[in-house]
C-alpha positions, 0 to 999 in steps of 0.5 A: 829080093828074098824069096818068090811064094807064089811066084811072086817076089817078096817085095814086103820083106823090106818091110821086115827090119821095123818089126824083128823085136816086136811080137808083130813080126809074124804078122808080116806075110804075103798078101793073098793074090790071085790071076795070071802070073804073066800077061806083058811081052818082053824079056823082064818080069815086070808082073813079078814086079808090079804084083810084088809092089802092090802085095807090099802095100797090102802086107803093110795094111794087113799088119796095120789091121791085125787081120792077115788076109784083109787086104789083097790083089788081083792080076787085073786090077794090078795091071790096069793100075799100072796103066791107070793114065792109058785107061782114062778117058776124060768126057770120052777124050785119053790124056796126052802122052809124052810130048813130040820132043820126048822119046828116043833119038838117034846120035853120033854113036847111038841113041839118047832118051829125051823128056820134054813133057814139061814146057820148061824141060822143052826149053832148056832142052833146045837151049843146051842143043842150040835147037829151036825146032823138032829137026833142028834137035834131032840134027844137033844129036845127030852131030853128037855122041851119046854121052856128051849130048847127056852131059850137055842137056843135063848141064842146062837143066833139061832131061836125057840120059844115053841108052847104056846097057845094063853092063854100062850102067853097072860098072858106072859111078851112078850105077854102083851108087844107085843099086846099094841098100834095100829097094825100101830103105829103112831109117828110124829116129832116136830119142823120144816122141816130141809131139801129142798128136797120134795118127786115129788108126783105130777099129772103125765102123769102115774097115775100107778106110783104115787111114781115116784121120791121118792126115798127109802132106803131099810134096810130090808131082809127076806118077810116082809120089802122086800114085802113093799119095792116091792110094793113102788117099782111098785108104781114108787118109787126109791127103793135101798136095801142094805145088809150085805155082811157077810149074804147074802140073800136066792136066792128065796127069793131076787127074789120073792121080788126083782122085781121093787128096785135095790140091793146093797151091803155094809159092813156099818162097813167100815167108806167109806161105812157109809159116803156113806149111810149117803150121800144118807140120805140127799136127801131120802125120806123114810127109810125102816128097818126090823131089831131088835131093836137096831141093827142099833144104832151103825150106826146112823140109829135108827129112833128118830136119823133120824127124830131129823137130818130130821123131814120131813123124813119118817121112815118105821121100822119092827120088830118080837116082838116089841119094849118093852118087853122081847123079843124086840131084839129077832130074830123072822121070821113069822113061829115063831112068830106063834107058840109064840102066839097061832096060831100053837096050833089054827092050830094043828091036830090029827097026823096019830100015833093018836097023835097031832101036832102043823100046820101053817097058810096056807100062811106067812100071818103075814110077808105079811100083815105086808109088806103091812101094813108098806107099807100103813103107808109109804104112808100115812106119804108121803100124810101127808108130801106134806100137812105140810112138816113133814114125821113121823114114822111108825112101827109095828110087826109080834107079833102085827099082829098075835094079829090082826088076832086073835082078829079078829072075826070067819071068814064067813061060816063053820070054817075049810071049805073054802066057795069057792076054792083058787081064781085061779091066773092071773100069768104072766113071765118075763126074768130076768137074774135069768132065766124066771120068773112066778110070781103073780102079785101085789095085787092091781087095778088101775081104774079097771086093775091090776098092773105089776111089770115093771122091774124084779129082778135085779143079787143081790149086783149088785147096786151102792151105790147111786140114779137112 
């Protein structure tokens, strides 16, 4: 992806193709960083990847800003924001991590990535193995090879994929589909603004709130569009998330990505609910959604119908595996995606039986630097919107972003050997109503100081369907 200044990929240049007719284009330039360059073991440069995610992000607000260098990041901040849910303490207490039926499993020829976090995922995880225990899994795999059990688990509904190698991923159908276009791919409407509403991206008093009035619609789960929506959210914006209520959110996971956006929960099935949501529609100024592709259709919320009713909406969409391919609609989480694509083949160590097995990157680096990502295109299109009055789409994948850091050269200094330790983290609390809160704080600088989430997580589905 571009060139490295700095050692850093140029993740921002994505960004280029909104701005190449405008007098705005040479104001597209790296953002000032600073720390060490490497600090994670293993055999990718998941730092290139994170500092590079978080620098798009603050290149977009700088842009937006018309001030260069206002906007920065740090290693330690960066690092500790991609393991923002491994910092957290609730009144003293960590999050859960993955569920015991999550993780990696033996089969017949190899070994398979299971997610099982959500109970409904549990569920029709044991259904498709004929399984009604943890043993009772791990026999039926046992039994299977790789690529069917795959197959037999996604076909019910739940979450796996076989370890590939990266050569297997490749010479796929999903892989070849899933590596095309850029890793923040880029659509803008035709025609002409059909709404009055514009964003309020005005000079302020707080230059720390630079989204103050922009209001957006958060129809994400899980870290990777929450991670986004949360940093629009400490940047001023008016972030209202919305969820089903037929699948509600882990706890820990809501919390660590909650802070600075108010929860909402609706059943959009419900005719009253739908008109609601579609009557926000009319005055939002960006729409985040993080689901499968054609998940929201029957609800009018595809992105061609946003921007064909408004074209100067900006529409920000996530998903696992793309929108062509195979596995389009497919299910997916970070974990998932690694072990589809090669990274857990890359990341594998000789086990203490003598054998092997597969690893994991040392932080969810694909939903995080996915979150910024989506999170630096919102904002770009909002900088294009105030200079011709038109938003646009931006879109990406965990898939695409797993091929951006693999493509991305050797990382510096001896792979598998950090060159320094883990930046040590500038962790802060707050009193939230979930108890005390230790949390990292966001990946970015403002004129040299760092950032803090304003408000903490609000109780879940405890929002009014409307604005601030």
């Amino acid at each position: 992806m571009g060139g490295i200044p700095d050692g850093v990929p140029a993740l921002f240049r994505c960004l280029e193709p909104l701005f190449r007719r405008q007098d705005a284009s040479g104001g597209l330039r790296p953002a000032p960083w600073s720390g060490p360059r490497r600090w994670w073991t293993g055999p990718l440069d998941v730092e290139g990847l994170s500092l590079g995610a978080v620098g798009a992000a603050a290149a977009a607000l700088n842009l937006l800003a018309g001030a260069p260098d206002r906007f920065a990041t740090t290693s330690a901040l960066t690092a500790a924001a991609f393991d923002s849910s491994g910092h957290l303490r609730i009144s003293g207490h960590p999050i859960q991590g993955f569920a015991p039926l999550s993780g990696f499993r033996r089969t017949l020829d190899g070994w398979i990535r299971l997610h099982a976090n959500y109970p409904h995922h549990a569920e029709r995880l044991m259904e498709a193995l004929g399984a009604t225990t943890a043993g009772g899994v791990a026999a039926a795999l046992r039994r299977m090879e790789s690529l069917e059990a795959e197959a037999a688990i996604q076909s019910s509904g739940g979450v796996a994929a076989a370890v590939r190698t990266r050569e297997a991923w490749l010479g796929s159908a999903m892989g070849r589909s899933a590596g095309r276009g850029p890793w923040i791919d880029l659509t803008l409407p035709g025609g002409k603004a059909k709404g009055t509403r514009q964003p309020v991206l005005q000079p302020l008093d707080d230059p720390r709130r630079p989204l103050l009035g922009v209001r957006v619609l958060d129809l994400t789960r899980v870290i990777a569009g929450p991670v986004s929506t949360r940093l629009l959210g400490v940047l001023g914006a008016d972030v209202l998330r919305i969820d089903p209520p037929q699948l509600p959110e882990i706890t820990g996971q809501f919390v660590d990505t909650g802070f600075c956006k108010r929860s909402a929960v609706a059943d959009l099935a419900l005719p009253g609910n739908l008109h609601r949501l579609h009557h926000l529609l009319h005055t939002a100024d960006v729409v985040v959604a993080g689901y499968r592709a054609g998940s929201l259709t029957r609800f009018g919320l595809e992105p061609e119908a946003l921007l064909d009713a408004r074209p100067e909406l900006v529409v920000a969409t996530l998903d696992s595996w793309g929108r062509e391919g195979p596995w389009s609609g497919m299910r997916g989480f970070d974990s998932i995606v690694q072990a589809a694509t090669g990274i857990a083949d890359l990341y594998g160590l000789e086990d203490g039986d003598g054998g092997w097995r597969p690893g994991a990157l040392p932080v969810q680096a694909l939903d995080h630097a996915t979150g910024y990502g989506l999170a630096a295109g919102a904002i770009a299109l909002l900088a294009h919107r105030q200079q011709t009055g038109l938003g646009g789409w931006a879109r990406m994948s965990l898939a695409r972003t797993a091929g951006e850091l693999l493509g991305l050269p050797a990382p510096p200094g001896q792979a598998g050997s950090p060159a320094s330790q883990p930046p040590t983290p500038d962790l802060r609390t707050q009193a939230s109503t979930y108890g005390e809160l230790q949390y990292a704080r966001p990946p970015l600088l403002l004129d040299g100081q760092p950032l803090d989430y304003g408000r903490p997580p609000v109780p879940y589905g405890s929002s009014e369907l409307a604005w601030a």
